[in-house]
C-alpha positions in Angstrom: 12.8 78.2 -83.4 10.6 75.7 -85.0 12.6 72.6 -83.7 12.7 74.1 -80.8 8.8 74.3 -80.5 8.6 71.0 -82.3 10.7 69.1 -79.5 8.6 70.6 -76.8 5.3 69.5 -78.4 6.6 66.2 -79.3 7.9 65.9 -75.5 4.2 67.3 -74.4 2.5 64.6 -76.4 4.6 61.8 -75.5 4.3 62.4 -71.4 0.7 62.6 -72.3 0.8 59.7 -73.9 2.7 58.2 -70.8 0.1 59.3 -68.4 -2.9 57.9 -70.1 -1.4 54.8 -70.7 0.0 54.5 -66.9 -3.8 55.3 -66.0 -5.1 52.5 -68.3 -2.5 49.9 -66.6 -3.6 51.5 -62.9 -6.7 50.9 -63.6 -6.5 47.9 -65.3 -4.5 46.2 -62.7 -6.5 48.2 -59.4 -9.0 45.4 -58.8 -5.9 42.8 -58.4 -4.3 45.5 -56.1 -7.3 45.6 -54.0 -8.2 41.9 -54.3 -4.6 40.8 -52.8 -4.9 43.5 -50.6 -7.7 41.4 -48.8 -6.0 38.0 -49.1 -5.2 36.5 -45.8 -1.7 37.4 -44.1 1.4 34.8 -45.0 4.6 34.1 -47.0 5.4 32.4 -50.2 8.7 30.7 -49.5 11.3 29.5 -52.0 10.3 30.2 -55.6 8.3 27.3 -57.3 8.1 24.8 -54.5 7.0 28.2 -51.6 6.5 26.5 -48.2 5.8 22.9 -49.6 8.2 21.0 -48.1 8.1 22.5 -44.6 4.6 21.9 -45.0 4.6 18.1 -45.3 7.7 17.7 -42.6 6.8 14.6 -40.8 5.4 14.9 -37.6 2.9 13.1 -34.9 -0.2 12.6 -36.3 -1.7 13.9 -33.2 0.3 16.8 -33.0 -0.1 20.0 -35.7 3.7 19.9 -37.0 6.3 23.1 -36.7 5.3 24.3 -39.6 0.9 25.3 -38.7 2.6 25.6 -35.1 4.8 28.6 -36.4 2.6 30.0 -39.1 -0.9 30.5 -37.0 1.1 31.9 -34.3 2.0 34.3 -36.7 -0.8 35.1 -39.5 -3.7 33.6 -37.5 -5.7 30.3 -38.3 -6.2 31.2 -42.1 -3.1 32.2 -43.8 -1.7 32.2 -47.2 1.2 30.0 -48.7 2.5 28.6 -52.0 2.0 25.0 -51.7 2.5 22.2 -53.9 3.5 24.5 -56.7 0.2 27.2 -56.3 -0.7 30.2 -54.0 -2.6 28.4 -51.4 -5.1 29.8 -48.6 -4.5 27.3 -45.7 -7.5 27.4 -43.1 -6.8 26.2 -39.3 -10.8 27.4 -38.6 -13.5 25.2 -38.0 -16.5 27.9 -39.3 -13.9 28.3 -42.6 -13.7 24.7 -43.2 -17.1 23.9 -42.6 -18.0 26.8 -45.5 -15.7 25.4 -48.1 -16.6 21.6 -47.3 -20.5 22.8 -47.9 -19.8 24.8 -50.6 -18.3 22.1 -52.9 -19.3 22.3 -56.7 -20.3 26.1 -56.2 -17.7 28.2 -54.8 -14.8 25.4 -54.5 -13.3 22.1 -56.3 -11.4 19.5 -55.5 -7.9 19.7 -57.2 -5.3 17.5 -56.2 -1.9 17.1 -57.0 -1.1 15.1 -60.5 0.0 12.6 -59.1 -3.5 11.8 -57.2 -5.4 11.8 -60.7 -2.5 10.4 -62.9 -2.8 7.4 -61.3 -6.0 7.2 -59.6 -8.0 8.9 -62.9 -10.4 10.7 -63.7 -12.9 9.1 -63.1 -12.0 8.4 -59.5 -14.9 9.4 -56.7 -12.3 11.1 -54.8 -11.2 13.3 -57.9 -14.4 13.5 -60.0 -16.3 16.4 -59.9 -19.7 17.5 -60.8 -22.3 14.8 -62.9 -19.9 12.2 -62.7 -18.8 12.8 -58.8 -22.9 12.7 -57.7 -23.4 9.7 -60.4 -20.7 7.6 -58.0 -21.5 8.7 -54.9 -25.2 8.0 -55.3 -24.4 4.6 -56.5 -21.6 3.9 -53.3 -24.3 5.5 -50.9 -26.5 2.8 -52.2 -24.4 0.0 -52.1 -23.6 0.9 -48.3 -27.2 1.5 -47.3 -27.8 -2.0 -48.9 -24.8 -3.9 -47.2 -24.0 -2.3 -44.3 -26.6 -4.5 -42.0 -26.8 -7.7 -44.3 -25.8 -10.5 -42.3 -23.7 -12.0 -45.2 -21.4 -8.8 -44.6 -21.3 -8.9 -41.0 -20.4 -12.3 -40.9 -17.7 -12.4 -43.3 -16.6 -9.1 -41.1 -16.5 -11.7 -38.2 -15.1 -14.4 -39.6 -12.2 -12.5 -41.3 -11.3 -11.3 -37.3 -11.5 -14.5 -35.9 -9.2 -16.0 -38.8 -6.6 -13.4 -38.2 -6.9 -14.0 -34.3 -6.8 -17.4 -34.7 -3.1 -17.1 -36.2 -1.6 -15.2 -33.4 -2.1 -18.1 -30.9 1.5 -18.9 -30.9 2.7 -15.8 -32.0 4.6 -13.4 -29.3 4.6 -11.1 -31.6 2.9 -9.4 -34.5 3.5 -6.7 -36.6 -0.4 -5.2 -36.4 -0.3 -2.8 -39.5 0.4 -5.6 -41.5 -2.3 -7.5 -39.8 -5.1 -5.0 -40.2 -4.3 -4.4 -43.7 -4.6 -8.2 -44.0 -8.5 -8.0 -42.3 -9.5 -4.8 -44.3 -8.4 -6.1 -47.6 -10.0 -10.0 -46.9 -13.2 -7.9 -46.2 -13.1 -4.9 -48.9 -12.4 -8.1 -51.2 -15.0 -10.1 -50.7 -17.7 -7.6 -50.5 -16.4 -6.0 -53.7 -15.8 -9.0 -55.5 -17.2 -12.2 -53.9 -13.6 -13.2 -53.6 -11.8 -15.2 -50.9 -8.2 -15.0 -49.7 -7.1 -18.0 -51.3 -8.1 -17.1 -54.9 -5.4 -16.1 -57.1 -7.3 -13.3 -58.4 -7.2 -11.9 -55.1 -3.5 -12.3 -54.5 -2.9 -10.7 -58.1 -5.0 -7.8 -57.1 -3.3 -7.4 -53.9 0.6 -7.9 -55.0 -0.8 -4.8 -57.9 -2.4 -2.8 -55.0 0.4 -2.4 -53.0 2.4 -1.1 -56.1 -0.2 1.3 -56.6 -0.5 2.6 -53.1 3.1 3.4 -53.1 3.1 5.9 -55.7 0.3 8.0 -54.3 2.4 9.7 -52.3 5.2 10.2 -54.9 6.5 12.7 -58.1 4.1 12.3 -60.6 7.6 11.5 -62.8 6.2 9.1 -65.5 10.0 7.3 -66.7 10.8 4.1 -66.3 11.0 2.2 -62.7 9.9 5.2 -60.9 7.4 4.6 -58.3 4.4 6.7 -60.0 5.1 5.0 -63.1 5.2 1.3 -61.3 1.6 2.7 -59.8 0.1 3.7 -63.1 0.7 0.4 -64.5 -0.2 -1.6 -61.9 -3.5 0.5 -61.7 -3.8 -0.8 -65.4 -3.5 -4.5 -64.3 -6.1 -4.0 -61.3 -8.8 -2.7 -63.9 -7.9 -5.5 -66.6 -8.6 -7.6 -63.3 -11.8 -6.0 -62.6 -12.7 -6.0 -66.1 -12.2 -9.7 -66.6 -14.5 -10.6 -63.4 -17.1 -8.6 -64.2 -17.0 -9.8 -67.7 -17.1 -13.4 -65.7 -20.1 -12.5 -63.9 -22.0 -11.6 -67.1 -21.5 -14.6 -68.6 -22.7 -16.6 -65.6 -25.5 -13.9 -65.1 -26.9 -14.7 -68.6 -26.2 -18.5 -68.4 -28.2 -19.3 -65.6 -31.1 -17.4 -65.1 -32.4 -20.6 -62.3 -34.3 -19.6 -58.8 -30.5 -20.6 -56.9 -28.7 -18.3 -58.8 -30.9 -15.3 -58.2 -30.9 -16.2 -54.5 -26.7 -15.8 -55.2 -27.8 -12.1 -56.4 -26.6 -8.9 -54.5 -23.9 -11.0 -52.9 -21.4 -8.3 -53.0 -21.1 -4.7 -54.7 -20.1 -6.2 -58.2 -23.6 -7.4 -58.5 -25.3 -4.9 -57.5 -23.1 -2.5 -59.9 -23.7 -4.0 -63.1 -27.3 -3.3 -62.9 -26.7 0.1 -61.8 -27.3 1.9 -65.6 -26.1 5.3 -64.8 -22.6 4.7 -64.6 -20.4 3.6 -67.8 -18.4 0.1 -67.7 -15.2 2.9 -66.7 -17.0 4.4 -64.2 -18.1 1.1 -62.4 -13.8 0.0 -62.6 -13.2 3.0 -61.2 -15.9 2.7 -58.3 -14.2 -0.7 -58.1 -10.7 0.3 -57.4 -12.0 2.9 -55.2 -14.0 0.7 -52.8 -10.9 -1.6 -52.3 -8.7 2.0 -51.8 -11.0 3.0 -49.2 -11.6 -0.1 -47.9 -8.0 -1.0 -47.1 -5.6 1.4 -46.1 -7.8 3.9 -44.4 -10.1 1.9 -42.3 -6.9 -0.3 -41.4 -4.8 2.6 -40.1 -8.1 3.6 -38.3 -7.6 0.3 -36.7 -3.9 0.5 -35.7 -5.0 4.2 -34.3 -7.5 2.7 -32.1 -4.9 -0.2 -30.2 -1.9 1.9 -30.8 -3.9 4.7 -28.3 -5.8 1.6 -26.3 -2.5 0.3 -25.4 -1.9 3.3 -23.3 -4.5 3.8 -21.4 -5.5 0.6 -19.7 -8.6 2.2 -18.1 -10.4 3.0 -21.7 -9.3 -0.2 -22.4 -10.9 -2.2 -19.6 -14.4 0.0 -20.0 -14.1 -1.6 -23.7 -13.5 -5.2 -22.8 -16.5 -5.1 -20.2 -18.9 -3.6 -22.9 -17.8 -6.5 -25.2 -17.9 -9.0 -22.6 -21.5 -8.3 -22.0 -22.7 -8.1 -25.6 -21.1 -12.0 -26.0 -22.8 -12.8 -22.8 -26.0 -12.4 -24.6 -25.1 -14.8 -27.5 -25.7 -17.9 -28.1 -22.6 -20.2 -29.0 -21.1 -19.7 -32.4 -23.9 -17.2 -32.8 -22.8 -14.4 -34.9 -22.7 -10.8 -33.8 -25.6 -8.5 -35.6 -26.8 -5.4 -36.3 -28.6 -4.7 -33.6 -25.1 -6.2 -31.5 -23.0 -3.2 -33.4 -25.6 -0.1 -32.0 -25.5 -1.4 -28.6 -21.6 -0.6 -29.0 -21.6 2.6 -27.3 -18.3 3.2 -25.9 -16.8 1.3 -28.5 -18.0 4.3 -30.5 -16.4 6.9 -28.6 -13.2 4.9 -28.9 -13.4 5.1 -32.5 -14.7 8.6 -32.4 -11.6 9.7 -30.1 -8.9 7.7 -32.7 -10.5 9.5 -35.5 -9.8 13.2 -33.9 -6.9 12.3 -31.9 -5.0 10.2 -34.5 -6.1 12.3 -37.9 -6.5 9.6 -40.7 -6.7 12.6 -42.9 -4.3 16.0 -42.2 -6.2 17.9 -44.5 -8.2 17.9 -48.5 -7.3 19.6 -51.4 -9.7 22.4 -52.6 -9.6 25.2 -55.8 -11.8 28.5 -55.4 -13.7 28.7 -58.6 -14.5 32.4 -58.0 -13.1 35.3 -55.8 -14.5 34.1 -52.2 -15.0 36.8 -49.6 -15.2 35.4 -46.6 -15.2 37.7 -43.2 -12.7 40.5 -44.1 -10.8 38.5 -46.1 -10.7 37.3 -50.0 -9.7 34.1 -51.7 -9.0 34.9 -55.0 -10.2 33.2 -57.7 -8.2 30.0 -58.9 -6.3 29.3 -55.5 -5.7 26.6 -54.0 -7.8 26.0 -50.6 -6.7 23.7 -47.9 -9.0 22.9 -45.1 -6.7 21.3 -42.3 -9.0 18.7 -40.6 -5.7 18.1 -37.8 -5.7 21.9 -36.8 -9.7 21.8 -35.5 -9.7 18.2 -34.1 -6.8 19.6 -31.9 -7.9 22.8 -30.8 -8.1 23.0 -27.4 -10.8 26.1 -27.8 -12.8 23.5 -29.5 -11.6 20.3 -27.7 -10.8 20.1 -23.6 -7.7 18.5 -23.1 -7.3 18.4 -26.9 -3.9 16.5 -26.9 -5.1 13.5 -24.5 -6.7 10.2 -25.8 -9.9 10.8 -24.0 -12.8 8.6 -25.4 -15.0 9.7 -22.8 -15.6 13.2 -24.2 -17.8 11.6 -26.5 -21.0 11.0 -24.3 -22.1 13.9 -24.4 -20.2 15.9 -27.6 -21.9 16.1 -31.0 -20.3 13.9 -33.7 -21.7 15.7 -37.0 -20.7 19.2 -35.6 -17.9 21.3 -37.4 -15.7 20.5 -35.0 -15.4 16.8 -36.3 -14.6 15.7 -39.2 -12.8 13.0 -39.8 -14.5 11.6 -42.7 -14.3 14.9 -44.5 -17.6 17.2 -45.1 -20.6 18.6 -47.7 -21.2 16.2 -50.6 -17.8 14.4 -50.7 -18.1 13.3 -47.1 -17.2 9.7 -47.0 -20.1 7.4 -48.1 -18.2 4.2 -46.7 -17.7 6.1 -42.9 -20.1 3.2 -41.5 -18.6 0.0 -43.0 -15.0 1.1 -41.7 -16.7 1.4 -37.8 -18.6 -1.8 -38.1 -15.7 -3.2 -39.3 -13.2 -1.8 -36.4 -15.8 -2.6 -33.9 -16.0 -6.6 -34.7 -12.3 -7.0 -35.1 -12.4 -5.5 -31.4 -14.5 -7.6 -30.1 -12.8 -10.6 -30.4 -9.6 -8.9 -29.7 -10.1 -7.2 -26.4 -11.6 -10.4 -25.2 -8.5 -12.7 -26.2 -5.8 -11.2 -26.4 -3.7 -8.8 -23.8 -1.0 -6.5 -26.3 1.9 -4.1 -25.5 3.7 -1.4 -27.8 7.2 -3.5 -28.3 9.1 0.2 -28.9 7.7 3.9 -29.4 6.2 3.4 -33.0 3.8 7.0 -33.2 1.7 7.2 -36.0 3.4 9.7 -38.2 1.7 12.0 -40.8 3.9 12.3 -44.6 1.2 13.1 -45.1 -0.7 9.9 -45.1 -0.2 8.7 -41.8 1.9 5.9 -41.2 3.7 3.9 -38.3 7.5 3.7 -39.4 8.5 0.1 -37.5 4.5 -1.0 -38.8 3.5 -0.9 -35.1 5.0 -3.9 -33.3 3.0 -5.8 -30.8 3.8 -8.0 -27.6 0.6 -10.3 -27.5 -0.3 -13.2 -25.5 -3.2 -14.8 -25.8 -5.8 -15.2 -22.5 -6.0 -18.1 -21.6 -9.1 -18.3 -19.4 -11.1 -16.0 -21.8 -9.5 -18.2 -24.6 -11.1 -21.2 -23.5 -14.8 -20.2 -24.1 -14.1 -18.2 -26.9 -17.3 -17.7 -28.7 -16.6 -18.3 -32.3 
């Protein structure tokens, strides 16, 4: 009988026992029932990689892709995913991306993928955060409010176009990507540097820089011959490079101290940088390698955008040539183009602003919540990835009339700093070099619209995987006009 009553009480005890501890896990583990509760409707995918690959199928730049196509049809414009190996909120909505962009540093990070820091670095503006992030953008906002009306820039700008002109005389055909990256990187070069094309610095820099662009967009796999570790390394050259001008300009800096060499001051960024005191020698590399990042790919591709859409539609094109044909009217000969030239640009501005949000240079930005968000009658939990998808608002046809037409004329009369728009990202990581990249577009245009007549060889589209890219590098049929050739103003 005592076994008997023994068993029971032991049985008693131990369900007890069961029940308070299943009420210490319920309770435990409530708030994360409730919190995913809340978290916007979706799917993870595959284990590990989720949705990730469907997510960066190619597809049009100026189309959203199958895979947002499919899944805000679905969930809605904010939906959750697993993407490159995290749960991931993925946000279609203008008002939500305009909240995390302005939010940066309080309720959300940036947090790229490894292979964006491992061989970019640290202390990269584009992965830096906090101190170090407003320390280097205060300094490039600077630099850009200090160069971007000096006539020393604008004329190199101009004289870089008119070289690269110049060489398609008897050319019927060029393959433009190649020549825009040619332009941007001349220009970013010798802003950044003080050098020109035909110093071998320049060539060593550039032969490295292509190696390094490369493995932005690849496995952040560091063995041997892969292209990440090809980009890491040459990333090392390019600052050993840096390192060795600068170190070059100090010596000349403290070896002539005459009246002609401080007129030779503030040249470029370079000088300007090494008396800028609140950023380490690391930091000043890095705002280096960033300029000439910037400076190249992104604001050539912006180009390629603007005549890959300007070759079909003659109309927009026309309206542009007149507006340039008028500005050179007003010039003396061989008189450069100015400041005060570059505002009076008004429709060349809507052209720009029309290949910005029709063409997406950037798909979308990488963003961490650093606390549970709540955001309308949804949550994004803490330590989630965030992905504001820049594509999904410029194309939005509740947002845009006609959003899938290359329509520069929308532009008169639409607000360019809206939410609606924003190509050059948002909040405090919005693109400090925005400006130089237009001016830079709009010279190059004017001497091309004037001088030269182009057609699409083939039905190269500007393809984003993710970084958009023209696969056949945008092959054009150009001839030169002869009659506008004649008095071309130089």
């Amino acid at each position: 009988m005592a076994e008997f009553v023994s068993f029971w009480l032991l049985l008693l005890v131990s369900m007890l026992l069961a029940f308070v501890l299943g009420l210490i896990i319920l309770n435990h583990n409530l708030p994360l029932f409730l919190r995913l509760s809340h978290v916007p409707k979706g799917t993870f995918g595959l284990p590990l990689l989720g949705e990730t690959l469907s997510f960066l199928k190619p597809h049009s730049s100026n189309s959203l892709g199958t895979f947002l196509q499919d899944h805000c049809s679905r969930y809605g414009k904010v939906f959750k995913s697993h993407l490159f190996f995290t749960p991931t909120v993925v946000s279609c909505d203008a008002e939500l991306n305009y909240f995390i962009l302005q939010n940066e540093g309080k309720l959300f990070q940036c947090s790229y993928p490894k292979t964006i820091p491992g061989i970019l670095g640290n202390l990269s503006m584009l992965v830096a955060v906090g101190d170090t992030h407003r320390r280097l953008r205060n300094a490039a906002l600077s630099l850009v409010t200090i160069t971007k009306s000096k006539p020393e820039f604008l004329n190199d700008i101009e004289n870089f176009a008119i070289q690269i002109l110049d060489s398609w005389k008897d050319k019927p055909q060029v393959i433009f990507c190649e020549e825009a990256r040619k332009f941007t990187f001349n220009v970013i070069v010798k802003q950044v540097l003080g050098l020109t094309p035909e110093e071998p610095e320049t060539t060593k820099i550039l032969e490295d820089f292509l190696t390094f662009m490369k493995g932005l967009i690849s496995l952040p796999l560091y063995i041997p011959g892969t292209p990440y570790a090809r980009a890491v390394k040459a990333r090392r050259r390019i600052s050993s490079t840096v390192k060795a001008i600068i170190e070059k300009r100090r010596r000349r800096s403290s070896n002539n101290n005459t009246a002609d060499n401080s007129e030779k001051k503030n040249s470029d960024f370079l000088e300007i940088l090494l008396c800028v005191d609140t950023l380490s020698e690391d930091e000043k590399v890095s705002f280096v390698l960033d300029s000439l990042l910037g400076g190249y790919e992104t604001t050539s591709l912006l180009m390629a955008l603007v005549v890959h859409f300007l070759g079909q539609l003659p109309t927009a094109l026309e309206q542009l040539k007149l507006e340039h044909q008028t500005i050179r009217s007003m010039k003396q000969n061989n008189e450069h183009l100015n400041w005060e030239d570059y505002k009076k640009m008004d429709f060349t501005q809507n052209v720009i602003n029309e290949a910005l949000r029709y063409g997406n240079v950037v798909k979308f930005v990488h963003r961490k919540a650093l606390k549970d968000v709540k955001y309308r009658d949804y949550l994004i939990p803490s330590g989630w990835k965030v992905l504001p998808v820049f594509t999904a608002v410029h194309l939005d046809p509740s947002l845009h009339a006609n959003a899938f037409q290359f329509h520069p004329w929308r532009w008169e009369n639409q607000d360019q700093t809206c939410k609606k728009f924003t190509p050059f990202g948002g909040g405090s990581r919005c693109c400090p070099g925005s400006e130089l990249a237009k001016v830079e577009v709009a010279f190059f245009l004017h001497h091309l619209v004037q001088n030269f007549r182009w057609r699409n060889q083939d039905e190269d589209q500007p393809i984003a995987y993710p970084y958009v890219e023209f696969k056949r590098g945008l092959v054009l049929n150009v001839e030169c006009c002869s009659d506008e050739a004649e008095n071309k103003q130089h």
